[in-house]
PDB file of N, H, CA, C and O in Angstrom:
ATOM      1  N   UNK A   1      -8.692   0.303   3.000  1.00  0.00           N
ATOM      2  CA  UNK A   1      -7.599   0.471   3.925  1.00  0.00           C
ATOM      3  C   UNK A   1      -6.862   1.779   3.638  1.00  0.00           C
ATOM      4  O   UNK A   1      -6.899   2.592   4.562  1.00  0.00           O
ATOM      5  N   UNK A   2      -6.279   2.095   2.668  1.00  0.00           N
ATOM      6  H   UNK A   2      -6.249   1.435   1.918  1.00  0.00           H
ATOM      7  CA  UNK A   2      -5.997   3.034   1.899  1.00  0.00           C
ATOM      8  C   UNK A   2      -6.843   4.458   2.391  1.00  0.00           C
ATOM      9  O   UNK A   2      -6.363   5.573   2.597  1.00  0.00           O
ATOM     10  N   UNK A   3      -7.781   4.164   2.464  1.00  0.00           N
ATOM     11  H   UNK A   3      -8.171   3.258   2.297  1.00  0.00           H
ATOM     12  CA  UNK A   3      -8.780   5.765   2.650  1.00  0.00           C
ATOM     13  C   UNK A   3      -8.569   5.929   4.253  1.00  0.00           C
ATOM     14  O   UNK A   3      -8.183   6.977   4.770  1.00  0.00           O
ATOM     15  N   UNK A   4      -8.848   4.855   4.893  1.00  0.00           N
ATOM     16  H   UNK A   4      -9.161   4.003   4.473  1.00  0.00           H
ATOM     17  CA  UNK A   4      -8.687   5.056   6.437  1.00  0.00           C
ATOM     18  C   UNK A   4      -7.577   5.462   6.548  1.00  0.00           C
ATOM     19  O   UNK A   4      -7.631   6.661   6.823  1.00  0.00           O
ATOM     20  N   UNK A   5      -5.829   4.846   6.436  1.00  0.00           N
ATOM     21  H   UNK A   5      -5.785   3.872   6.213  1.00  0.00           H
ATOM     22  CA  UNK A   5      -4.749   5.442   6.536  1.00  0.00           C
ATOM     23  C   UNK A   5      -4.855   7.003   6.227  1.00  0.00           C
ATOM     24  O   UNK A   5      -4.372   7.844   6.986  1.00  0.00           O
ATOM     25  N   UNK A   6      -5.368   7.244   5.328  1.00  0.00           N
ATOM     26  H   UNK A   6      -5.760   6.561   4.711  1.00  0.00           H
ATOM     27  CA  UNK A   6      -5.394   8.551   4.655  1.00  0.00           C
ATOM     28  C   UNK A   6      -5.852   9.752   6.075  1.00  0.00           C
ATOM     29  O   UNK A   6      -5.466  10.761   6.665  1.00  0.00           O
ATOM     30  N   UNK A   7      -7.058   8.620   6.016  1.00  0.00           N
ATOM     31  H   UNK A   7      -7.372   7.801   5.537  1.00  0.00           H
ATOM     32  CA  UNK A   7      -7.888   9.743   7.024  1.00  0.00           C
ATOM     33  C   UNK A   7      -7.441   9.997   8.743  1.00  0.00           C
ATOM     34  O   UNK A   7      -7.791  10.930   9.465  1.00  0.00           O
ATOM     35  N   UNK A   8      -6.630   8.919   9.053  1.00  0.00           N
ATOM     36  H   UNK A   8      -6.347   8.160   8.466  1.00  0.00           H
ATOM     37  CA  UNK A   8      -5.913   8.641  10.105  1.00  0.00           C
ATOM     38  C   UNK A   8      -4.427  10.218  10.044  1.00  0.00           C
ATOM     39  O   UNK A   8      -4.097  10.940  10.985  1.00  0.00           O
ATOM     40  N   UNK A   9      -4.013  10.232   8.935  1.00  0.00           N
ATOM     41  H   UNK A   9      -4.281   9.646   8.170  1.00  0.00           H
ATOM     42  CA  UNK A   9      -2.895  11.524   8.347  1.00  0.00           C
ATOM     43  C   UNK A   9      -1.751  10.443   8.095  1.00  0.00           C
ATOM     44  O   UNK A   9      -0.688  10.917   8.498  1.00  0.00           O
ATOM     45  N   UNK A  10      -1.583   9.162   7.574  1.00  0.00           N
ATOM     46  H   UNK A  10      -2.445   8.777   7.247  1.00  0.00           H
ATOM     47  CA  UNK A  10      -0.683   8.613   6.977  1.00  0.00           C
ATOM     48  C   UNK A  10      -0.663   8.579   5.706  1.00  0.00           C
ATOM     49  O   UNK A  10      -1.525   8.134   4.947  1.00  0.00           O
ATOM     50  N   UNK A  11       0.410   9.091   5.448  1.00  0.00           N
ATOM     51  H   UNK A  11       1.110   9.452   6.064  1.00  0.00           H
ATOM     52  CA  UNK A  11       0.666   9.202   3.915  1.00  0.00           C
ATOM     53  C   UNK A  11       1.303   7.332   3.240  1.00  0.00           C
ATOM     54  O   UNK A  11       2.322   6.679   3.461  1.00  0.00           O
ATOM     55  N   UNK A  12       0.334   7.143   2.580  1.00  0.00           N
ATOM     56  H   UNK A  12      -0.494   7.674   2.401  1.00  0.00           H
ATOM     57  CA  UNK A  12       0.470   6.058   1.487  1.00  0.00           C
ATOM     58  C   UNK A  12       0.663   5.895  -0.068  1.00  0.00           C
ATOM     59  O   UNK A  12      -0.192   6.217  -0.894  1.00  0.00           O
ATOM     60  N   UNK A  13       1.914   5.345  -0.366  1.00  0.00           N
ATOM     61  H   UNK A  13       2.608   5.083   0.305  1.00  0.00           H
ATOM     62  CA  UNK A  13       2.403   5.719  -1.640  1.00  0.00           C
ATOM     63  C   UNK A  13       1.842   4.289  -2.229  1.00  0.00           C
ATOM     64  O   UNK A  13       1.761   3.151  -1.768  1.00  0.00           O
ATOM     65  N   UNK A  14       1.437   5.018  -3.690  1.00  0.00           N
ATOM     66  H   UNK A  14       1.503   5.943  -4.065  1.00  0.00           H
ATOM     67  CA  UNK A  14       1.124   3.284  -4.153  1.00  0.00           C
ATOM     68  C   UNK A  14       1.763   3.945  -6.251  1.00  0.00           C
ATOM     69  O   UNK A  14       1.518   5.072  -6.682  1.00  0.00           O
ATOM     70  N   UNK A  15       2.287   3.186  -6.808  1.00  0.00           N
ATOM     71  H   UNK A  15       2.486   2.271  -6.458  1.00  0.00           H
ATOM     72  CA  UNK A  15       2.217   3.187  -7.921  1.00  0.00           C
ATOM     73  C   UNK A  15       1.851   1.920  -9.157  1.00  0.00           C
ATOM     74  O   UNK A  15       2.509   0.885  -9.048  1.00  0.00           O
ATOM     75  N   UNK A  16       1.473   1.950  -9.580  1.00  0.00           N
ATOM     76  H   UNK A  16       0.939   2.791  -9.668  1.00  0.00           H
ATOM     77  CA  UNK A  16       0.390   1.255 -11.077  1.00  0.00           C
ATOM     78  C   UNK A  16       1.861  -0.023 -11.371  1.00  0.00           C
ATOM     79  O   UNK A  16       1.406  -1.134 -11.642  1.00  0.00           O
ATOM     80  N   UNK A  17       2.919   0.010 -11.354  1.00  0.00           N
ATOM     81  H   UNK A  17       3.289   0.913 -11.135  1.00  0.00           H
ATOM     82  CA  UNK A  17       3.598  -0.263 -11.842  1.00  0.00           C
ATOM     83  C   UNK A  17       4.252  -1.870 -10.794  1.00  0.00           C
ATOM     84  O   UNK A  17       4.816  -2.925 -11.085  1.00  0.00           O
ATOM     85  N   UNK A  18       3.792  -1.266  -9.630  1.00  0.00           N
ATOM     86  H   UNK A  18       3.334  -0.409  -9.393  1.00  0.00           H
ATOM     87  CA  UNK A  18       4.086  -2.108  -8.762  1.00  0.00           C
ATOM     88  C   UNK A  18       3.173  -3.355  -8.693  1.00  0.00           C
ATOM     89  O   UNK A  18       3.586  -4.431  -8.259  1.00  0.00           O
ATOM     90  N   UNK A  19       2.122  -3.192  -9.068  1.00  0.00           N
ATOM     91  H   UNK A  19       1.786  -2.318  -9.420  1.00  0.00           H
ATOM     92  CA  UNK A  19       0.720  -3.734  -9.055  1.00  0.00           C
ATOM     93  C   UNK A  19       0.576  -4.601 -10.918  1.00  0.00           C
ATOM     94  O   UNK A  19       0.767  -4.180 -12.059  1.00  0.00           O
ATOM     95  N   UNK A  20       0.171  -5.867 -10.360  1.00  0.00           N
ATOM     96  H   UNK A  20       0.015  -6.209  -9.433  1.00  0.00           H
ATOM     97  CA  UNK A  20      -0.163  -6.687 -11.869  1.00  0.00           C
ATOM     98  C   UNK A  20      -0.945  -8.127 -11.470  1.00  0.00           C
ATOM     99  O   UNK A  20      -0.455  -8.964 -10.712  1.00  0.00           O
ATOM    100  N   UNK A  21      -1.991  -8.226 -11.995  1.00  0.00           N
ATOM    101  H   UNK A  21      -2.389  -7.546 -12.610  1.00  0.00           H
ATOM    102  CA  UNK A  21      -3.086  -9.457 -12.036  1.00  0.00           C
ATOM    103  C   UNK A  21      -2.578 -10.451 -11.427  1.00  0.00           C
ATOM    104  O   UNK A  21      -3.335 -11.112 -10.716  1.00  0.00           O
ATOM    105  N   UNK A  22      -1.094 -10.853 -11.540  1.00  0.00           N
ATOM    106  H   UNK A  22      -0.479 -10.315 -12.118  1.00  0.00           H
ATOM    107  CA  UNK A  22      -0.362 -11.930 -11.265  1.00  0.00           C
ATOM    108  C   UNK A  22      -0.208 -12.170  -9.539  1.00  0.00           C
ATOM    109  O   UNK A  22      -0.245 -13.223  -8.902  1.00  0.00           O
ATOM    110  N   UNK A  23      -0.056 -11.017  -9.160  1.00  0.00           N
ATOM    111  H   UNK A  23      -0.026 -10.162  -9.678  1.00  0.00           H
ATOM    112  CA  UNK A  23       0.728 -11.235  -7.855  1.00  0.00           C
ATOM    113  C   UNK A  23       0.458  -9.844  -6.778  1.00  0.00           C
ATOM    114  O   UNK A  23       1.132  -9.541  -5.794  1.00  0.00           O
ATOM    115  N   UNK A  24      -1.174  -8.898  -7.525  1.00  0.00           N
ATOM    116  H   UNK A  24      -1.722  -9.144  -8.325  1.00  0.00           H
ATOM    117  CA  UNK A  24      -1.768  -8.267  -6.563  1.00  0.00           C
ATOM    118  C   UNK A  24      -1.295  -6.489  -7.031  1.00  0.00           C
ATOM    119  O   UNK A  24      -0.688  -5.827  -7.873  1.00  0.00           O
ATOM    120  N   UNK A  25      -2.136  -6.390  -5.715  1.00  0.00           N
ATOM    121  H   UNK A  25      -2.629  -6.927  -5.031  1.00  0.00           H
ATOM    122  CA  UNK A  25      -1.721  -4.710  -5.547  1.00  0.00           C
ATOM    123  C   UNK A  25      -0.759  -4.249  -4.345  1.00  0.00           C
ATOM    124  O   UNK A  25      -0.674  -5.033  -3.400  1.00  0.00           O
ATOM    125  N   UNK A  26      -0.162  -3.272  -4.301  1.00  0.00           N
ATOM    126  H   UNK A  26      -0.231  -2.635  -5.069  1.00  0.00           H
ATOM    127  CA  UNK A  26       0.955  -3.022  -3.562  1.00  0.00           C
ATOM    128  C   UNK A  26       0.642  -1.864  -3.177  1.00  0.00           C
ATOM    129  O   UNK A  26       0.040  -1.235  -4.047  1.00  0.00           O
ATOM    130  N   UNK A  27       0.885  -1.047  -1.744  1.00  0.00           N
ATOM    131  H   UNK A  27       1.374  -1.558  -1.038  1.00  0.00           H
ATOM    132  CA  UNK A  27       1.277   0.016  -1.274  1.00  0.00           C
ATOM    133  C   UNK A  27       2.052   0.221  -0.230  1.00  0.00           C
ATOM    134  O   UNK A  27       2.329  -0.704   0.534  1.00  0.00           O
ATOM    135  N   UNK A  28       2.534   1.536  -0.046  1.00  0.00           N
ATOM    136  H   UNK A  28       2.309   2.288  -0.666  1.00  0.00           H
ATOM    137  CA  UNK A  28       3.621   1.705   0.851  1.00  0.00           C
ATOM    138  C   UNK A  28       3.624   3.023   2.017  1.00  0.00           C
ATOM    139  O   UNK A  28       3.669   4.218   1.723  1.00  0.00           O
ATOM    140  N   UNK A  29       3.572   2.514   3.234  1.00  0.00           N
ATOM    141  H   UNK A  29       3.536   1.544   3.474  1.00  0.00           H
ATOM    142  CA  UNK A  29       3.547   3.443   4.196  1.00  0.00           C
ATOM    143  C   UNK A  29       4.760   2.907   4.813  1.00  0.00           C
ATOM    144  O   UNK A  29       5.280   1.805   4.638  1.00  0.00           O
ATOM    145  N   UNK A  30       5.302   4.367   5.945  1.00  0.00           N
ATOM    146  H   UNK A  30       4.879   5.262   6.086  1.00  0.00           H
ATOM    147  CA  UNK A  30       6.460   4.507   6.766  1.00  0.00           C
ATOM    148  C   UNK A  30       5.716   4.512   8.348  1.00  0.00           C
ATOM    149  O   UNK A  30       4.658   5.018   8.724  1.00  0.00           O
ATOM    150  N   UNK A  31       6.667   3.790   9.017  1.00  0.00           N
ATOM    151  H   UNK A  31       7.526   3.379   8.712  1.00  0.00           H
ATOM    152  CA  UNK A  31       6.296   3.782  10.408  1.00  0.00           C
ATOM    153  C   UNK A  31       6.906   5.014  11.383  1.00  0.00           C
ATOM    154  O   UNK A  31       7.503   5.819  10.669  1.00  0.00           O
ATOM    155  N   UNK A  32       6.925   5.302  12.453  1.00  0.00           N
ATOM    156  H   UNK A  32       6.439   4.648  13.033  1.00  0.00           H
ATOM    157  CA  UNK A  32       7.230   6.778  12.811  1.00  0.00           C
ATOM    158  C   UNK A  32       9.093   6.477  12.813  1.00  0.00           C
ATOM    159  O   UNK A  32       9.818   7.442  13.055  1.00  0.00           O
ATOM    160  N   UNK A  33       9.440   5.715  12.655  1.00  0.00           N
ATOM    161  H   UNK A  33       8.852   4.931  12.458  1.00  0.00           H
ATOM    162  CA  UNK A  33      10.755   5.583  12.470  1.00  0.00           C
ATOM    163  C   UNK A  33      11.966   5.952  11.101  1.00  0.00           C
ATOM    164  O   UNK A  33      13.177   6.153  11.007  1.00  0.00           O
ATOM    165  N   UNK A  34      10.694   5.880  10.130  1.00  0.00           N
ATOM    166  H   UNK A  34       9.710   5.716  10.206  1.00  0.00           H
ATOM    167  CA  UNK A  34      10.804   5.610   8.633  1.00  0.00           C
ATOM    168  C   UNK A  34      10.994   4.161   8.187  1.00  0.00           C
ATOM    169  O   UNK A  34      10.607   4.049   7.024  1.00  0.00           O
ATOM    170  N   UNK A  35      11.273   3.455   8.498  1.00  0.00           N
ATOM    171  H   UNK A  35      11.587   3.547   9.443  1.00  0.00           H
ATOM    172  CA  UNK A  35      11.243   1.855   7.940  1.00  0.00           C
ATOM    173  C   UNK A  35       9.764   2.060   6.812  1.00  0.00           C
ATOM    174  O   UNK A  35       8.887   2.881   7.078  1.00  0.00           O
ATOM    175  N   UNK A  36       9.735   1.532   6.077  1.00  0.00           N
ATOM    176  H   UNK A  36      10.448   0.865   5.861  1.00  0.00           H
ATOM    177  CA  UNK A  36       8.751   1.274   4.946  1.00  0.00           C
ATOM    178  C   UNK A  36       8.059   0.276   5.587  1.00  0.00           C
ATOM    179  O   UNK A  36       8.665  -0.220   6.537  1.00  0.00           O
ATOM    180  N   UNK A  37       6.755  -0.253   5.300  1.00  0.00           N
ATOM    181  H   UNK A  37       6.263   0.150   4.528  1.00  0.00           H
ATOM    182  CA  UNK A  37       6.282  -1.391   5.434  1.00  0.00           C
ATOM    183  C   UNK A  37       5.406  -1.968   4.402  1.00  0.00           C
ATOM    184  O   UNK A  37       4.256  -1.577   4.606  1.00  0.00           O
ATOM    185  N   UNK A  38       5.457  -2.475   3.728  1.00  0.00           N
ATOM    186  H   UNK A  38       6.391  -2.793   3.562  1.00  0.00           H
ATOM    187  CA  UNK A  38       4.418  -2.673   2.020  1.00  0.00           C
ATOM    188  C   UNK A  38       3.291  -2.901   2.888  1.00  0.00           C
ATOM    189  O   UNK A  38       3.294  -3.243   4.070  1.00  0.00           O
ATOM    190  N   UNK A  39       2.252  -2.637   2.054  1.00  0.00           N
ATOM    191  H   UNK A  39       2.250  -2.359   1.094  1.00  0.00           H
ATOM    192  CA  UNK A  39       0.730  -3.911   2.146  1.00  0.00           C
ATOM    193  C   UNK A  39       0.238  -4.083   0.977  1.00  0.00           C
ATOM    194  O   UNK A  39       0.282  -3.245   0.076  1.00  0.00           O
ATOM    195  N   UNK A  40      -0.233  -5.112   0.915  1.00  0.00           N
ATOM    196  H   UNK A  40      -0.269  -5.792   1.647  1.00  0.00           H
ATOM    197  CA  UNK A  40      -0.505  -6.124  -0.143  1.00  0.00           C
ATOM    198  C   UNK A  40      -1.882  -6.719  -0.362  1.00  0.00           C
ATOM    199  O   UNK A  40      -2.535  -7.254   0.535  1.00  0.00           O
ATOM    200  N   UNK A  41      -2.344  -6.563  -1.849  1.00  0.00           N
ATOM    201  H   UNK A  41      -1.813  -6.128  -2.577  1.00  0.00           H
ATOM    202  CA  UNK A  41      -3.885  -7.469  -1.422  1.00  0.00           C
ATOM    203  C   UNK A  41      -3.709  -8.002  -2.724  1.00  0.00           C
ATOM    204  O   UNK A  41      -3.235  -7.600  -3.787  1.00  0.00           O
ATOM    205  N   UNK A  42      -4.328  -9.201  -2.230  1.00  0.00           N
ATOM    206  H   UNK A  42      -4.713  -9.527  -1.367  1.00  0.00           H
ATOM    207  CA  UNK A  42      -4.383 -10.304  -3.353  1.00  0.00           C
ATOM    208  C   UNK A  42      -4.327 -10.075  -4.662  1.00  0.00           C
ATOM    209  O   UNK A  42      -3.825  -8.980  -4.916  1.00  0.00           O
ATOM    210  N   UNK A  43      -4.654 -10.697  -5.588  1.00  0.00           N
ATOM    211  H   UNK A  43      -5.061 -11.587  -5.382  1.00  0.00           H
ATOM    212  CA  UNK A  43      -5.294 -10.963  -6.896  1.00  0.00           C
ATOM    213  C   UNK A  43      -6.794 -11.298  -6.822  1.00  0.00           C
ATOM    214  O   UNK A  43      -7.044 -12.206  -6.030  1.00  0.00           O
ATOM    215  N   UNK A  44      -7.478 -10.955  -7.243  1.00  0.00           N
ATOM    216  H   UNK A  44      -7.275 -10.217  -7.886  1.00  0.00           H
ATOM    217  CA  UNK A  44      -9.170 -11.447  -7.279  1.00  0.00           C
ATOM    218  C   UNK A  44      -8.979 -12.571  -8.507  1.00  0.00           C
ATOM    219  O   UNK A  44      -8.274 -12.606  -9.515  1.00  0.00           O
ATOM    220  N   UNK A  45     -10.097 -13.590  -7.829  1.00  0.00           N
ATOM    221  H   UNK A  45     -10.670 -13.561  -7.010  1.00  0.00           H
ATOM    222  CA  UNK A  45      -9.849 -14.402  -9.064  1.00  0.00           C
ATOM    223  C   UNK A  45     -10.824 -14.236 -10.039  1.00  0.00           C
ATOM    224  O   UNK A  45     -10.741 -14.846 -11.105  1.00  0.00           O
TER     225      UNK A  45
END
């Protein structure tokens, strides 16, 4: 998802810190308004 946004010209912020085994990975894009919107993917089990 991440690479497509990219390739689309949306900039997606993600940092290591946000992200933990427990409760997934996290990133963050802005809509043309600026509002943030997270996305989120699971935990693998």
């Amino acid at each position: 998802m991440l690479a497509m946004l990219k390739q689309a010209g949306v900039e997606a912020v993600t940092n290591a810190e946000w992200d933990s085994p427990e409760t997934g990975r996290f990133a963050r894009i802005h809509d043309p308004e600026g509002n943030p919107i997270e996305l989120w993917q699971p935990p693998t089990d």
